[in-house]
SEVODO-64243 format. One record per atom (N, C-alpha, C, O, CB): residue number from 1; x, y, z; atom name. Coordinates in steps of 0.05 Angstrom, whole numbers, plus 5000, padded with zeros to 4 digits. Glycine has a CB too. Example, Ala and Ser with C-alpha at 12.3 -4.5 7.8 and 13.67 -1.06 7.14 Angstrom:
<atoms>
   n    u    v    w atom
   1 5264 4886 5156    N
   1 5246 4910 5156   CA
   1 5264 4934 5156    C
   1 5285 4934 5169    O
   1 5226 4911 5181   CB
   2 5257 4955 5142    N
   2 5273 4979 5143   CA
   2 5258 5001 5157    C
   2 5268 5023 5161    O
   2 5282 4988 5114   CB
</atoms>
This chain:
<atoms>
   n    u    v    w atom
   1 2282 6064 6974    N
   1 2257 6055 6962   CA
   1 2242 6079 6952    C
   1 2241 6100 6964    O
   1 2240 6039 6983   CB
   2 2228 6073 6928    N
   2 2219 6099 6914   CA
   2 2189 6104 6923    C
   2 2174 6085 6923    O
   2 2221 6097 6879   CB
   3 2181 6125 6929    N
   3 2148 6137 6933   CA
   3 2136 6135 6914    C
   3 2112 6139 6916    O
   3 2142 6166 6940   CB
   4 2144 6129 6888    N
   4 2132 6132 6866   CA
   4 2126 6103 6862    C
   4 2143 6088 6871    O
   4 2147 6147 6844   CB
   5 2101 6086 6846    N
   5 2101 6053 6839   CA
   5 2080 6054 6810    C
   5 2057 6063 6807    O
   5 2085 6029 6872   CB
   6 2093 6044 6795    N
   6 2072 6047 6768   CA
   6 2062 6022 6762    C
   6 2072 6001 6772    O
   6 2086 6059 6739   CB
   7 2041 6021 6744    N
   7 2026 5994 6743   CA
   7 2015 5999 6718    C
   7 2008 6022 6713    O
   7 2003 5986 6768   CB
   8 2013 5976 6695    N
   8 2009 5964 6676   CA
   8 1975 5956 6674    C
   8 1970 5942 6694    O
   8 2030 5943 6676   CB
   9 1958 5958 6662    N
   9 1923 5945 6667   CA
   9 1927 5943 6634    C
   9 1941 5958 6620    O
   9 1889 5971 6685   CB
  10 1908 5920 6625    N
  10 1895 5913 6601   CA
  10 1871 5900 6607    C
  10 1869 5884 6626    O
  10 1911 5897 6585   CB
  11 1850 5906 6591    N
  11 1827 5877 6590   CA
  11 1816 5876 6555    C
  11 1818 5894 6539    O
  11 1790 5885 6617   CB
  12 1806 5855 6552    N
  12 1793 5852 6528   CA
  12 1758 5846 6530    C
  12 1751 5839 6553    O
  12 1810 5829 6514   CB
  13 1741 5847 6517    N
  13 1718 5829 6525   CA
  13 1703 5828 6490    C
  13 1708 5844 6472    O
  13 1695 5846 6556   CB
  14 1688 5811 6488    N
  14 1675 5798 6462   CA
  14 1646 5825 6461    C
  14 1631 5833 6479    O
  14 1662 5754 6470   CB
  15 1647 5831 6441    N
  15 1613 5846 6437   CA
  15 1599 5826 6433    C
  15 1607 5807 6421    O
  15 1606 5867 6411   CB
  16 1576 5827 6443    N
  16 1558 5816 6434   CA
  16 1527 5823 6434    C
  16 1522 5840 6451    O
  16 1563 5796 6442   CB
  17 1508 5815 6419    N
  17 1483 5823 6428   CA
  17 1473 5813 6438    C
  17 1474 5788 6437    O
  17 1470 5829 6417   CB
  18 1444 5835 6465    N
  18 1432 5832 6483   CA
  18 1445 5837 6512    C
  18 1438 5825 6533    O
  18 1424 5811 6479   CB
  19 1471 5863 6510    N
  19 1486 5872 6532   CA
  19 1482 5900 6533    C
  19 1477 5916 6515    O
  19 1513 5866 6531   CB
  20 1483 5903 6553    N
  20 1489 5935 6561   CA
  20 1516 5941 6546    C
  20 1530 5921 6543    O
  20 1493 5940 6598   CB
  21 1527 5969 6533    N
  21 1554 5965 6537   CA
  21 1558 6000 6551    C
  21 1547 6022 6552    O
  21 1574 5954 6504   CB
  22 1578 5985 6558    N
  22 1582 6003 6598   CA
  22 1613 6000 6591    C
  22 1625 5979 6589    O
  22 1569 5979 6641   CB
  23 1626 6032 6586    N
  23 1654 6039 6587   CA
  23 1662 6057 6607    C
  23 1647 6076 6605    O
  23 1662 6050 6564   CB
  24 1675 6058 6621    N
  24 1686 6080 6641   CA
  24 1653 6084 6657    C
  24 1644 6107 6656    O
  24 1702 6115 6622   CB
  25 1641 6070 6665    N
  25 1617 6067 6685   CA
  25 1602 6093 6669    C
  25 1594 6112 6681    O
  25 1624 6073 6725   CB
  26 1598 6091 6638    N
  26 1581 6106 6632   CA
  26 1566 6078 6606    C
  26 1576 6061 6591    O
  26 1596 6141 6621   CB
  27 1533 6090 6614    N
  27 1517 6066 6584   CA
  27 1534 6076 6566    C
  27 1549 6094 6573    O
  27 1479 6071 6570   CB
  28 1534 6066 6540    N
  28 1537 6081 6515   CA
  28 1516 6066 6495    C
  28 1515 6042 6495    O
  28 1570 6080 6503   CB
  29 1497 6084 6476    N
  29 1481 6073 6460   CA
  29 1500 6057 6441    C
  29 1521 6066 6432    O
  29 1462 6094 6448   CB
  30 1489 6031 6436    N
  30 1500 6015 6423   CA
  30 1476 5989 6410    C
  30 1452 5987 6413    O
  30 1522 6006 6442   CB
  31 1493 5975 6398    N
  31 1463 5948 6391   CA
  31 1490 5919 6400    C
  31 1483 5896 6394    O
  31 1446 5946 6336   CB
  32 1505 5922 6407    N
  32 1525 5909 6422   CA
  32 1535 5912 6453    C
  32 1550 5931 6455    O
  32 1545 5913 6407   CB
  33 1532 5904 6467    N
  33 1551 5904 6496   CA
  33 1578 5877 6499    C
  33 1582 5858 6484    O
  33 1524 5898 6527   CB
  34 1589 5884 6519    N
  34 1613 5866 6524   CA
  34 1601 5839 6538    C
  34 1583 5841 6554    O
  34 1636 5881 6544   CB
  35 1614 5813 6531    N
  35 1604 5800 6550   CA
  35 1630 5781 6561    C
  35 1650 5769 6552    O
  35 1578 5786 6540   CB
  36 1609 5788 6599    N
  36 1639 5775 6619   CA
  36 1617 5776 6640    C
  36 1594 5782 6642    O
  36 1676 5799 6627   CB
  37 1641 5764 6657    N
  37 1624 5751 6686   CA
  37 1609 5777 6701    C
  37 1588 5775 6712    O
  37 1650 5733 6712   CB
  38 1629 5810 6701    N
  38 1604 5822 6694   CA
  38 1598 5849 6694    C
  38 1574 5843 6700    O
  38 1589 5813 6707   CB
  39 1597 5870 6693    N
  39 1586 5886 6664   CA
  39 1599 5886 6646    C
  39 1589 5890 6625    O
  39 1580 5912 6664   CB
  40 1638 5881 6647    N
  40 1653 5872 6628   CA
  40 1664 5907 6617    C
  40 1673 5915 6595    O
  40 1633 5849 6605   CB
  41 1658 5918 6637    N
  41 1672 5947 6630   CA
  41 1706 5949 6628    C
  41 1722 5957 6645    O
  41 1663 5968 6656   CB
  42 1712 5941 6604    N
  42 1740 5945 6604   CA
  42 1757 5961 6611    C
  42 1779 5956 6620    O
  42 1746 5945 6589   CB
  43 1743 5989 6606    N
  43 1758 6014 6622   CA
  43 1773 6004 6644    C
  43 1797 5997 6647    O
  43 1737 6037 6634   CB
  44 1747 6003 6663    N
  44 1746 6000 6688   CA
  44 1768 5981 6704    C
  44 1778 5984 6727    O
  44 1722 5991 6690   CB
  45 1771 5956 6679    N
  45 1779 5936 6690   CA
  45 1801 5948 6687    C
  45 1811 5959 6707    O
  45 1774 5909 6681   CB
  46 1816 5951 6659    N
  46 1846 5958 6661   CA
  46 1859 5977 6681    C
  46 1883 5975 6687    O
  46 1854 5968 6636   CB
  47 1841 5999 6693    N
  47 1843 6016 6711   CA
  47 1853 6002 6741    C
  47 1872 6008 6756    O
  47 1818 6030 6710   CB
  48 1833 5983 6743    N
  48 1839 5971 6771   CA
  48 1866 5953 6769    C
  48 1885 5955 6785    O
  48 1812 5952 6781   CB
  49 1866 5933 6747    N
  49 1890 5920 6742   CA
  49 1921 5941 6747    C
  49 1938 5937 6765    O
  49 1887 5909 6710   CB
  50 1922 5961 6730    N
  50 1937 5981 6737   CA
  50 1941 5990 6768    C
  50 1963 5984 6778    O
  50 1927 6001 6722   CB
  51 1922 6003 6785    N
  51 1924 6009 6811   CA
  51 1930 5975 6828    C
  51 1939 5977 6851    O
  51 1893 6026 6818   CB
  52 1928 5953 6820    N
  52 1930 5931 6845   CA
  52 1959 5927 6831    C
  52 1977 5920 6846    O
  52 1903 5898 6848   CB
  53 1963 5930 6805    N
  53 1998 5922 6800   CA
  53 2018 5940 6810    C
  53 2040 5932 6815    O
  53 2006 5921 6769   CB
  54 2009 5967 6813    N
  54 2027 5992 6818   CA
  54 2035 5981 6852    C
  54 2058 5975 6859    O
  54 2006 6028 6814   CB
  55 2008 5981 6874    N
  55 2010 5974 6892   CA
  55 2021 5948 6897    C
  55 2031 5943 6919    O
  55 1993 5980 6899   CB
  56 2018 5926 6874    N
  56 2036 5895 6891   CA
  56 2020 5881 6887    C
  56 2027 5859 6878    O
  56 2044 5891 6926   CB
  57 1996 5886 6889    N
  57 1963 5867 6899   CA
  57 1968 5851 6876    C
  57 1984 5850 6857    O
  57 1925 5886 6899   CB
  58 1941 5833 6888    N
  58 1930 5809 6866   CA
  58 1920 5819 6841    C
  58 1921 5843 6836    O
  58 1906 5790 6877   CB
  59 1912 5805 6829    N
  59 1909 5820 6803   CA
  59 1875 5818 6798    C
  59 1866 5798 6809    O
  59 1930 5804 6776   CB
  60 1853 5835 6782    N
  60 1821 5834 6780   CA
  60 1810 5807 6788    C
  60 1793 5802 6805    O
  60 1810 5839 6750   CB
  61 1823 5793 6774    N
  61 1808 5760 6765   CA
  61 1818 5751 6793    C
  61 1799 5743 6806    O
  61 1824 5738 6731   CB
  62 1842 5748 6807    N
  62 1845 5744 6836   CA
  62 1824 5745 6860    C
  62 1816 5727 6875    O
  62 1862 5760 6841   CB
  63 1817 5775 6858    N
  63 1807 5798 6878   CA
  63 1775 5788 6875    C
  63 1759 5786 6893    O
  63 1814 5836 6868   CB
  64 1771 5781 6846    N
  64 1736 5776 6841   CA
  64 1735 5770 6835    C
  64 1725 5782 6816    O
  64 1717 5783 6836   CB
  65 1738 5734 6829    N
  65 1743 5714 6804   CA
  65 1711 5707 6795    C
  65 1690 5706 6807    O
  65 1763 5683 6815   CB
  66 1720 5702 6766    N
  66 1686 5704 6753   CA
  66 1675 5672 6763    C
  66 1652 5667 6755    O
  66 1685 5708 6709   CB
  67 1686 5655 6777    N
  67 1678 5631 6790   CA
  67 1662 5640 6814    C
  67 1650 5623 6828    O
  67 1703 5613 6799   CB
  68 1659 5666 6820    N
  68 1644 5665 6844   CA
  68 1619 5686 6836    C
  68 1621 5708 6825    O
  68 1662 5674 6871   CB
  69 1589 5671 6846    N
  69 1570 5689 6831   CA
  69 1570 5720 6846    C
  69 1562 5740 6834    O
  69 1536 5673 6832   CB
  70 1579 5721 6867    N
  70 1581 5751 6886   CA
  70 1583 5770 6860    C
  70 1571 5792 6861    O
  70 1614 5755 6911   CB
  71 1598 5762 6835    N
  71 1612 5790 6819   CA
  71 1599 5780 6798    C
  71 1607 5785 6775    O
  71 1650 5797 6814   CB
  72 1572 5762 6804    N
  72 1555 5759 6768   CA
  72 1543 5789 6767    C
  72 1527 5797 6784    O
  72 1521 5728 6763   CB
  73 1550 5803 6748    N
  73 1535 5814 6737   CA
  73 1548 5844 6749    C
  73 1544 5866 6739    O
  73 1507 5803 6743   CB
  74 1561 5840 6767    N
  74 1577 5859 6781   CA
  74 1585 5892 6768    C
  74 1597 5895 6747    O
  74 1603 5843 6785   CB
  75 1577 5915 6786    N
  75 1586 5931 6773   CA
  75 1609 5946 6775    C
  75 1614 5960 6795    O
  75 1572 5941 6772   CB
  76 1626 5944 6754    N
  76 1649 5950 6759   CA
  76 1659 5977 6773    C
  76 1683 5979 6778    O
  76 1658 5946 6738   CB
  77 1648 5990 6777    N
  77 1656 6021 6782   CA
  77 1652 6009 6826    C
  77 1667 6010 6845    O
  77 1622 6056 6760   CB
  78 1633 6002 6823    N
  78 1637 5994 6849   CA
  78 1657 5973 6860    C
  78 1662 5968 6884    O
  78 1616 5987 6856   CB
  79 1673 5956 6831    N
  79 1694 5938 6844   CA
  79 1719 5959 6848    C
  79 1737 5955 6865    O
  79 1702 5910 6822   CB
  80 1716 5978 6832    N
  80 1737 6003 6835   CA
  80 1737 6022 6852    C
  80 1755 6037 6859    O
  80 1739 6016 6815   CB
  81 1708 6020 6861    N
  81 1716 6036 6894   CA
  81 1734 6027 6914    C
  81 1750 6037 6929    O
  81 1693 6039 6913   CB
  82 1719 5985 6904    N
  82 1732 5979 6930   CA
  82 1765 5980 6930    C
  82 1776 5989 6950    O
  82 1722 5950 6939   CB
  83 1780 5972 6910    N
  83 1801 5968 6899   CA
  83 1812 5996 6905    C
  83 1834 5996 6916    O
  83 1799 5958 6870   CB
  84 1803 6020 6901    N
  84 1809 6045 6915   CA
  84 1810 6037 6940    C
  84 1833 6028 6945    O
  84 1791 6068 6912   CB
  85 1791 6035 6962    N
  85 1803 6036 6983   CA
  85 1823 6020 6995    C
  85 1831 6023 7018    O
  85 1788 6036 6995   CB
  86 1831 6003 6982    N
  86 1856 5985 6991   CA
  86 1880 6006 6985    C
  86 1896 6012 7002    O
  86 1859 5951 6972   CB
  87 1880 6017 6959    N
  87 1901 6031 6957   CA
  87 1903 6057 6974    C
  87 1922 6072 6973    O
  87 1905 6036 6932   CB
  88 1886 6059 6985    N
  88 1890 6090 6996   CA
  88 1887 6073 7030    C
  88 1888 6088 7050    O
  88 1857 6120 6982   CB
  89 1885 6050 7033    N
  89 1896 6038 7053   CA
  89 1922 6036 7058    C
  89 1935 6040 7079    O
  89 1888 6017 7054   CB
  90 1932 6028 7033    N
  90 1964 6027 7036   CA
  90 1979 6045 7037    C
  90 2004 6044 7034    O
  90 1975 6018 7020   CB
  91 1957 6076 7046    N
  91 1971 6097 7045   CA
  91 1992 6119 7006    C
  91 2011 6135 7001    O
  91 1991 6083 7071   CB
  92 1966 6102 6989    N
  92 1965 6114 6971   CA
  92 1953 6136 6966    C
  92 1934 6145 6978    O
  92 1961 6103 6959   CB
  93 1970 6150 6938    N
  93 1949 6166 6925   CA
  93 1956 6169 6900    C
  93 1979 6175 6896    O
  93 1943 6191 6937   CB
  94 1940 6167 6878    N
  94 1934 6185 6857   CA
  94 1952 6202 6845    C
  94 1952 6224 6853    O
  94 1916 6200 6864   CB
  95 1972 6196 6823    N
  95 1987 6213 6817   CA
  95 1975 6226 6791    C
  95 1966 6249 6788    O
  95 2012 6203 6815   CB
  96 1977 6203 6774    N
  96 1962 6204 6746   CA
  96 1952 6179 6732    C
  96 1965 6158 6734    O
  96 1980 6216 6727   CB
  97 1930 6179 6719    N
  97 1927 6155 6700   CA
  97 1924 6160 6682    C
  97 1912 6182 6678    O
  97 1910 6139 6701   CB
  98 1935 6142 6652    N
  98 1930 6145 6621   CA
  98 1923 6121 6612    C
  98 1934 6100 6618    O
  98 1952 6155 6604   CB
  99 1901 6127 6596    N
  99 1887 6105 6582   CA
  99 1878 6092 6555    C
  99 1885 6111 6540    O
  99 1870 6109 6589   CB
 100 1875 6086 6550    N
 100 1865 6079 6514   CA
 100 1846 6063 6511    C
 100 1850 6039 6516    O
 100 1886 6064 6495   CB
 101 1814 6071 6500    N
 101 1801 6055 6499   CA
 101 1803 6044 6464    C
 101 1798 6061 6447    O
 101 1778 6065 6512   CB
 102 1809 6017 6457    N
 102 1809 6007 6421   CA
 102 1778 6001 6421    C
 102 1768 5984 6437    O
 102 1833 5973 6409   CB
 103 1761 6016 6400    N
 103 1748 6006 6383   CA
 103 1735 6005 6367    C
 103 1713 6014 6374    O
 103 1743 6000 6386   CB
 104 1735 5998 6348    N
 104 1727 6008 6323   CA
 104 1700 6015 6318    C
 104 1695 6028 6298    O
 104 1733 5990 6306   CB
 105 1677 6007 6337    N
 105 1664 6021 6333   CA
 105 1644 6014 6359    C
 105 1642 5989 6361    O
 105 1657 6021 6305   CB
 106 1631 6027 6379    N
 106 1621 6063 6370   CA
 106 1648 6080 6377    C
 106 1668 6074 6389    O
 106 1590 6080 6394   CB
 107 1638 6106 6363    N
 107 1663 6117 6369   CA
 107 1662 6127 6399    C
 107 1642 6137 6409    O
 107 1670 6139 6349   CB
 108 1687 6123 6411    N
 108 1686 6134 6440   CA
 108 1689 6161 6451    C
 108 1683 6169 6473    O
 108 1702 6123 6453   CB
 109 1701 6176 6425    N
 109 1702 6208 6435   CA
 109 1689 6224 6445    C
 109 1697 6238 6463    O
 109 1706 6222 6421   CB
 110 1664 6224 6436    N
 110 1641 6238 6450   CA
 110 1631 6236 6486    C
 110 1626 6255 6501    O
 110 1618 6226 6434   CB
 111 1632 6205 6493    N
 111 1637 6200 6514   CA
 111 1665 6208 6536    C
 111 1662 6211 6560    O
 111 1633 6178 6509   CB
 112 1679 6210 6528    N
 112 1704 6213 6543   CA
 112 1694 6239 6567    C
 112 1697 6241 6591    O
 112 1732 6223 6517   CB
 113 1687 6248 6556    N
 113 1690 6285 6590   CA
 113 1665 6271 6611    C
 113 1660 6283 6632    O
 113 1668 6340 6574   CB
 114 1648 6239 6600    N
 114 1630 6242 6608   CA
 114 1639 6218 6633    C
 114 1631 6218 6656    O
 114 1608 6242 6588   CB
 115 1659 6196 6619    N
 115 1678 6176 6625   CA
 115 1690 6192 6648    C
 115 1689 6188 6672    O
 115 1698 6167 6600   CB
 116 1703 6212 6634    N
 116 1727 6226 6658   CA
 116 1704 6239 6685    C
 116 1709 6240 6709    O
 116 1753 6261 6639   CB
 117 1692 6244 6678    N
 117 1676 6258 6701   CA
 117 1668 6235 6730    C
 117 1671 6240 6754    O
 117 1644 6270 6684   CB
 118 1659 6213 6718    N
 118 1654 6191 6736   CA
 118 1680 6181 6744    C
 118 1682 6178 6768    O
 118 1637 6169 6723   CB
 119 1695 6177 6732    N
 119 1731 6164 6737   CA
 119 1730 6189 6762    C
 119 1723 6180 6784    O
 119 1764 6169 6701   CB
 120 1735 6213 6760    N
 120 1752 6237 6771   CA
 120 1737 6230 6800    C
 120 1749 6229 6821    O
 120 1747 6272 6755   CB
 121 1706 6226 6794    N
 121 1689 6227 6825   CA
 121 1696 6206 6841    C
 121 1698 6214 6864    O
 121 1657 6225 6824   CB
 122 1702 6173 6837    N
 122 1709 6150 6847   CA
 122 1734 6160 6858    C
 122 1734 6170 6881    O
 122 1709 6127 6828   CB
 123 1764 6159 6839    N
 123 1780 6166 6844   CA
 123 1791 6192 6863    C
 123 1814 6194 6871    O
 123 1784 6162 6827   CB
 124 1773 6209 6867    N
 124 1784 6237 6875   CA
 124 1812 6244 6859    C
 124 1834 6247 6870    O
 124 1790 6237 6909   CB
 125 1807 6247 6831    N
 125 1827 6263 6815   CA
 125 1823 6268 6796    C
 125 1810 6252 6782    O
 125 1846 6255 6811   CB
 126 1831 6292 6784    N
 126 1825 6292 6755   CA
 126 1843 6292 6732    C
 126 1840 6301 6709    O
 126 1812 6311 6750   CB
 127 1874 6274 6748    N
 127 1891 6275 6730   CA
 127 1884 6244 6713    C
 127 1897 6223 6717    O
 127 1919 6279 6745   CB
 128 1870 6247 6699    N
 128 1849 6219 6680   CA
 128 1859 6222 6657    C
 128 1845 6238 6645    O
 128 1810 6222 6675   CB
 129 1876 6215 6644    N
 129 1874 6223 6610   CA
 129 1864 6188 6602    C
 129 1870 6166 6612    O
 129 1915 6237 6591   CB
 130 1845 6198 6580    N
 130 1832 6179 6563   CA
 130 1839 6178 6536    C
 130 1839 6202 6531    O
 130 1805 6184 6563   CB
 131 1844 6170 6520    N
 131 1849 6170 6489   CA
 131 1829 6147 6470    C
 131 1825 6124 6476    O
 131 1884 6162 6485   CB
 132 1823 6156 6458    N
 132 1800 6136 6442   CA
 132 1822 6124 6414    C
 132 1837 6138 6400    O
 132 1765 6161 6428   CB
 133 1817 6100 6413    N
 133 1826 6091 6385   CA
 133 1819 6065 6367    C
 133 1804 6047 6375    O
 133 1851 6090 6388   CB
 134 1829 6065 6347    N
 134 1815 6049 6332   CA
 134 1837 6022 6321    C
 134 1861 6023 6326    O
 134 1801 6070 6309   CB
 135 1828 6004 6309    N
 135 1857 5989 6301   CA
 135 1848 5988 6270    C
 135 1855 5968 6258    O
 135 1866 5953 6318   CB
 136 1834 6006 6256    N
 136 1839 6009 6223   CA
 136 1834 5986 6219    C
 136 1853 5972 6211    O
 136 1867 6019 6209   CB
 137 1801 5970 6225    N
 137 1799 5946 6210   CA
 137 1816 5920 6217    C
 137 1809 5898 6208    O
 137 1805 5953 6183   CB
 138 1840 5922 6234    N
 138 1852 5891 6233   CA
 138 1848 5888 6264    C
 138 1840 5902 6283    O
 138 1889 5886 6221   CB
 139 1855 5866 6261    N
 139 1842 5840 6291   CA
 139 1814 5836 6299    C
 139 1795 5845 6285    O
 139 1851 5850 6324   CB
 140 1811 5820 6322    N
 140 1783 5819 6326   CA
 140 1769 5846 6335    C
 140 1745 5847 6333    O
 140 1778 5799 6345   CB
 141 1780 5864 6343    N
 141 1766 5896 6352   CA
 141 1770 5911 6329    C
 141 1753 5928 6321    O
 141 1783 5915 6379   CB
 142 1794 5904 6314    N
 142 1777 5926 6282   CA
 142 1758 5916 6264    C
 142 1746 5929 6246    O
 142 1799 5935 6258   CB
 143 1757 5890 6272    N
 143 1727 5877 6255   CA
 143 1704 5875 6279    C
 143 1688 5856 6278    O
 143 1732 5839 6238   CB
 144 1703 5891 6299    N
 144 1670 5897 6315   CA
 144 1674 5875 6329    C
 144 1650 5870 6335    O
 144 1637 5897 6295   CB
 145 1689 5856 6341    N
 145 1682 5833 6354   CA
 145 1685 5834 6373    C
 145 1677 5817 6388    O
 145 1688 5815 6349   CB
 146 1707 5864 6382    N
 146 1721 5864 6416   CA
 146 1720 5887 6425    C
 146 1712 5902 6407    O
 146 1752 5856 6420   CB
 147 1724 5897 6442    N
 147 1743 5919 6448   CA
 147 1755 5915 6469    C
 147 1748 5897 6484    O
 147 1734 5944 6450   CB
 148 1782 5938 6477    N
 148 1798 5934 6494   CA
 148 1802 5955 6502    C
 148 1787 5973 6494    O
 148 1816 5921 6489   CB
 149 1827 5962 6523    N
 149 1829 5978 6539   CA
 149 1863 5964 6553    C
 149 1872 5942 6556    O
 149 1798 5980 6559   CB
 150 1873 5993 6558    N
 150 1902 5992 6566   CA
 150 1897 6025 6590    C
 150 1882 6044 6585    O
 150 1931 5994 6530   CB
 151 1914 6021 6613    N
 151 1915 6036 6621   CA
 151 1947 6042 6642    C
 151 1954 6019 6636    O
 151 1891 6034 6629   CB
 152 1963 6049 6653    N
 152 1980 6057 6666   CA
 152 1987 6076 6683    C
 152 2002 6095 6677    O
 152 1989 6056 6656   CB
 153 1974 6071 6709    N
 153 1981 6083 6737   CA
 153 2004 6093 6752    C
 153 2019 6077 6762    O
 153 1976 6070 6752   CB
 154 2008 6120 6754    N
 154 2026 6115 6778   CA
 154 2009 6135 6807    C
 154 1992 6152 6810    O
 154 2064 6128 6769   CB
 155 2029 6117 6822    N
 155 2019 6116 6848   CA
 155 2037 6128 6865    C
 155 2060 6123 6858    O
 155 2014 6091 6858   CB
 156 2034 6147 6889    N
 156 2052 6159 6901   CA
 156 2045 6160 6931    C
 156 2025 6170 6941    O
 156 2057 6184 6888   CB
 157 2066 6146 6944    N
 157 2063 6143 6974   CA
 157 2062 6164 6987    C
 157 2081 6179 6987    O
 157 2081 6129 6986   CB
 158 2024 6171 7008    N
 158 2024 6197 7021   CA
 158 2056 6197 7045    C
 158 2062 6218 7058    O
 158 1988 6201 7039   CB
</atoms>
């Protein structure tokens, strides 16, 4: 059996106005935020999806289903602590994560060291890579209506 376990995360969420929008547990000035059951930080989400698939677990919507008001409004960086400590229950740790935030607009580059800084402190690591991108105008995130997020964990048994 291998020490090593990798895991797959995606989320999508709708912009809309009259939201915060909150990427990698940082504000970002915007006249749009995401909207979901709740702050709708995609980063975040695909991050955790990634760490509960690597480990086996249930999957976000499982763990904190938007049917229950406990996670209205919920902030995600704290659903990712907790989701950390399960994995580092299971006698995980932290190998590396890579990420991609899509969206066409605002741009996310500027944010990123500020993204990785909060990621590195939750997680205890700073093997974080972030990549910002765009989809050149097509789908609902290159016409401003979405953005998304992909991320892929691996995990290595202490």
């Amino acid at each position: 059996m291998s020490n090593l376990k990798i895991g797959i995360g995606y989320d999508l969420h709708k912009l809309i106005e009259g939201r915060k929008l909150i990427i990698g547990g940082v504000e970002i000035p915007f006249e749009k935020g995401l909207l979901g059951h709740s702050d709708a930080d995609v980063l975040v989400h695909a991050i955790i999806d990634a760490l509960l698939g690597a480990a086996g677990l249930p999957d976000i919507g499982t763990l904190f289903p938007d049917t229950d008001n406990k996670y209205k409004d919920a902030n995600s960086i704290e659903l990712l602590k907790k989701v950390y400590a399960k994995i580092q229950s299971l006698r995980y740790k932290i190998n590396n994560i890579d990420s991609n935030i899509i969206a066409q607009a605002p741009k996310m580059m500027p944010y990123i060291p500020e993204i990785k800084k909060v990621l590195s402190k939750v997680l205890d690591t700073e093997e974080i890579s972030i990549k910002a991108k765009t989809k050149e105008h097509l789908d609902a995130v290159g016409e401003g209506k979405a953005i998304e997020a992909q991320a892929v964990v691996l995990l290595e048994k202490i």
